[in-house]
N, C-alpha and C positions, 0 to 999 in steps of 0.2 A: 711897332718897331722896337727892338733890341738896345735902338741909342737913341741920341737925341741929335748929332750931328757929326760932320765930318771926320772931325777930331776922336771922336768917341768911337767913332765905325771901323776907324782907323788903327784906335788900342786894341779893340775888341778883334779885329782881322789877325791882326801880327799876334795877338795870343791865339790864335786857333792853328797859325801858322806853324806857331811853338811848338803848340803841343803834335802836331804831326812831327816834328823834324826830332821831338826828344822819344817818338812813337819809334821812329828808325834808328836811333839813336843807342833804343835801350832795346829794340827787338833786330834788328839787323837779318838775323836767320829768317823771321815771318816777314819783313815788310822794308820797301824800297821803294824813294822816292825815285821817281821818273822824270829826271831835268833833261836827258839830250838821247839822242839815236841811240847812241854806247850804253846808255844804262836799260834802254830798253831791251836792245838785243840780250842784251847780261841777263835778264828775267827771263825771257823768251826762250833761251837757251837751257835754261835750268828747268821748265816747263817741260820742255820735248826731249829731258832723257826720260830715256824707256826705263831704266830700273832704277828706283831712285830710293836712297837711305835714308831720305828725309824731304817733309814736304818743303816746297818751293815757297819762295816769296814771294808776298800779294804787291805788284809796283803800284804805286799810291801818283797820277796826275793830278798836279791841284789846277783845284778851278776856282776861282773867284766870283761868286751870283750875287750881283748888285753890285756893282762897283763905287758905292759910296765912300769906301775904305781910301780911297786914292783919291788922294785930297789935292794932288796937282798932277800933270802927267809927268812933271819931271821925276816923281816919285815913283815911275813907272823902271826904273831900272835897280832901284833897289826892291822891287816886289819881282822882276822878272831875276834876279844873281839869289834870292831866297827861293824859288823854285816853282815860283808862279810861272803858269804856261796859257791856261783859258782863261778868258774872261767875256762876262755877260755883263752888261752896263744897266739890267735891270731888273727889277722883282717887283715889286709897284716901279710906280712913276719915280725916276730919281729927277735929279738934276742934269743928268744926262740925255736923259730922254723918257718920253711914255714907257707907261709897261701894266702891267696886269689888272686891269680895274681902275688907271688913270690914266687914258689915251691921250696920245702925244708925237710930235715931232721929235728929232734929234733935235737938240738946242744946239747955241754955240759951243758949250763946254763939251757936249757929246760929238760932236764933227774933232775937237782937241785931241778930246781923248784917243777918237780913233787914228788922227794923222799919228800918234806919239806911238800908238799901240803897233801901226805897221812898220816900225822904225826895228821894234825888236820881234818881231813874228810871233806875236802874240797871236793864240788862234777865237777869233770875235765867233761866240756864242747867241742866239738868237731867243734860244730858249725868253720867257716873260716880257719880252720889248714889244711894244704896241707895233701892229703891222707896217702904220706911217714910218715909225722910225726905225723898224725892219727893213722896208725897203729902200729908205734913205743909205742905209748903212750898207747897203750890197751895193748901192753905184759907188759909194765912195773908198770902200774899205780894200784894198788887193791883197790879202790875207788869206791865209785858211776860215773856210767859212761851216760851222753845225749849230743844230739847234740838238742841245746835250738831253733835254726831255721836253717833249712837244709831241702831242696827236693832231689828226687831220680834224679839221671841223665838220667835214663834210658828212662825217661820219656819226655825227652829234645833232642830231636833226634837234631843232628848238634852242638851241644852245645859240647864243649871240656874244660869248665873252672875247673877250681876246687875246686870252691865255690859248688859244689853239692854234694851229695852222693854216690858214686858206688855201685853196689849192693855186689862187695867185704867188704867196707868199712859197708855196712848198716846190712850185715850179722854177721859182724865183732862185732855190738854193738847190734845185736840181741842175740848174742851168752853171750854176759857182760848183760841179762839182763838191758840194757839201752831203753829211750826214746828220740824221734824224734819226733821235733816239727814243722809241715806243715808249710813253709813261702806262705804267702798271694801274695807277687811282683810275677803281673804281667808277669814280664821278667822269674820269677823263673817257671811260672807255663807253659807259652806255648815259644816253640822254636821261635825265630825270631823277637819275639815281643820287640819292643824299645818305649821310652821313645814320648808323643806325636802323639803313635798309638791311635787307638779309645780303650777306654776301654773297649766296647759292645766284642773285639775280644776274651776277657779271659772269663769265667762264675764261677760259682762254682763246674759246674761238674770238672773241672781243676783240682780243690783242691780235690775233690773225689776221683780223679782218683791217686792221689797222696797218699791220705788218705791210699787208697784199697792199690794201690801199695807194701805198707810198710807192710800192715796188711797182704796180701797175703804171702808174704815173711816170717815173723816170725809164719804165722799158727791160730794167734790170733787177738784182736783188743788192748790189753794189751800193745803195745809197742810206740803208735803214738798219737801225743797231738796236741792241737792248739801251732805252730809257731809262727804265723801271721807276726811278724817284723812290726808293725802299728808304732811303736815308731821310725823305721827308717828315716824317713823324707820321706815316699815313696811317700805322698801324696794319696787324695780319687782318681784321676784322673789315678793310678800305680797299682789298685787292683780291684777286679772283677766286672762289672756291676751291681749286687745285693747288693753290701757294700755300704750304705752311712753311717752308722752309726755301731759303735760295736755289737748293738743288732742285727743288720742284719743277726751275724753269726748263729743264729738261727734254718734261714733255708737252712741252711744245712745238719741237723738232717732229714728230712723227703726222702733227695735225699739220703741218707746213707740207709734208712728203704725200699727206692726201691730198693738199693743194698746187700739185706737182712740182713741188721745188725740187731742186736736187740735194744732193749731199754738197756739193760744194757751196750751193747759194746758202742753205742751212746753216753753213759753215760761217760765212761771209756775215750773216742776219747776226749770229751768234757770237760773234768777236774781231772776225777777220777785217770787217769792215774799219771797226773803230782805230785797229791795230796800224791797216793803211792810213785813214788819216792822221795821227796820231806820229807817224814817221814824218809825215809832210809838215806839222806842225813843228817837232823839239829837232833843235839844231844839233 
């Protein structure tokens, strides 16, 4: 861990926070924080001119993974007026509940959190929360419900963590109308694979197969986004032979159109999805 406690997680949050809001601050032209419907349209808009003098700005939704930082949920209204929008209440096990390598229930403080959090439509993130208190938190939460980077297990043959999705779990937030966003690691996508294996071993069919996986299970392509986790520290060396670059993800659009998607579901896989949820979430 980064801190040592609430207080500490808490400075360390509202400085990362900073440094986003003084990123738009001082680039305005490249980059635009995303607090309500109006400013997304405003990005959106600027995207889908056809001739443009200049490239568009990247809209920046913040998300908050571990919720340690929020050290009461009354402090939940000055983290949502800064432009807090997601939040995940875990990354290991907090205080809020299990999460990735220390299995757990929702606690009492974690049931707090969540009543405070649907007060302001914060959208509850599933991604790293142990499945107990995954599925704890879909009886009680009436929110917008995603897990922001999460693969299927099933597709992880030997693998028992529960950093992954069950298809209990993934039916769970099929049924809430939520979205699932494909993680890019390597490690996530084939069984076995560690840190320092050849990269050649993973491809992007991986990720398709993860893609399909999800989309088979809900009936549509409506419920599964790009993941990726690139911002993890995973390094190029920890994701598929064909990544060297973001634009790379590309082609993976043409191995989906083998697996008879269409252009619009491609479409949907590719952005459109996150885009809908994303409206259902910012006021």
């Amino acid at each position: 861990m980064c801190y040592q406690d609430e207080n500490q997680a808490y400075d360390l949050y509202n400085r990362q926070l900073d440094a986003y809001h003084r990123l738009v601050e001082m680039h305005e032209d490249k980059f635009r924080l995303l607090m309500s419907q109006s400013d997304l349209r405003s990005v959106l808009g600027q995207w889908n001119i056809a001739e443009r003098t200049q490239e568009p700005p990247v809209g920046l939704v913040i998300l908050m993974e571990n919720a340690e930082g929020i050290r009461d949920p009354g402090e939940l209204e000055m983290w949502w007026q800064r432009g807090l929008r997601l939040i995940g209440p875990a990354w290991a096990g907090t205080r809020f509940c299990g999460g990735t390598r220390e299995p757990g229930p929702l606690t009492q403080q974690g049931y707090a959190l969540l009543e405070s959090m649907a007060e302001y439509g914060f959208g509850l993130d599933l991604s790293h929360m142990d499945e107990k208190a995954a599925l704890q938190a879909l009886d009680v939460y009436p929110g917008q419900i995603l897990a922001s980077h999460s693969n299927a297990l099933a597709l992880l043959a030997g693998t028992d963590s529960n950093r992954h999705l069950t298809d209990r779990l993934i039916k769970a937030i099929l049924e809430r109308d939520g979205v699932i966003g494909v993680v890019f690691y390597n490690k996530f996508l084939k069984a076995g694979w560690e840190k320092g294996d050849p990269r050649e071993q993973v491809t992007f069919q991986h990720v398709v197969a993860q893609i399909d996986y999800i989309c088979q299970l809900a009936g549509d392509a409506r419920h599964v986004g790009i993941g990726s986790d690139f911002d993890g520290g995973l390094g190029v060396q920890s994701v598929p032979a064909e990544i060297d670059t973001i634009a790379d993800l590309q082609n993976l659009a043409p191995l989906l159109s083998e697996r008879g998607y269409s252009d619009a579901d491609i479409a949907a896989i590719f952005g459109q999805n996150w885009l809908t949820h994303l409206t259902s979430i910012l006021p």
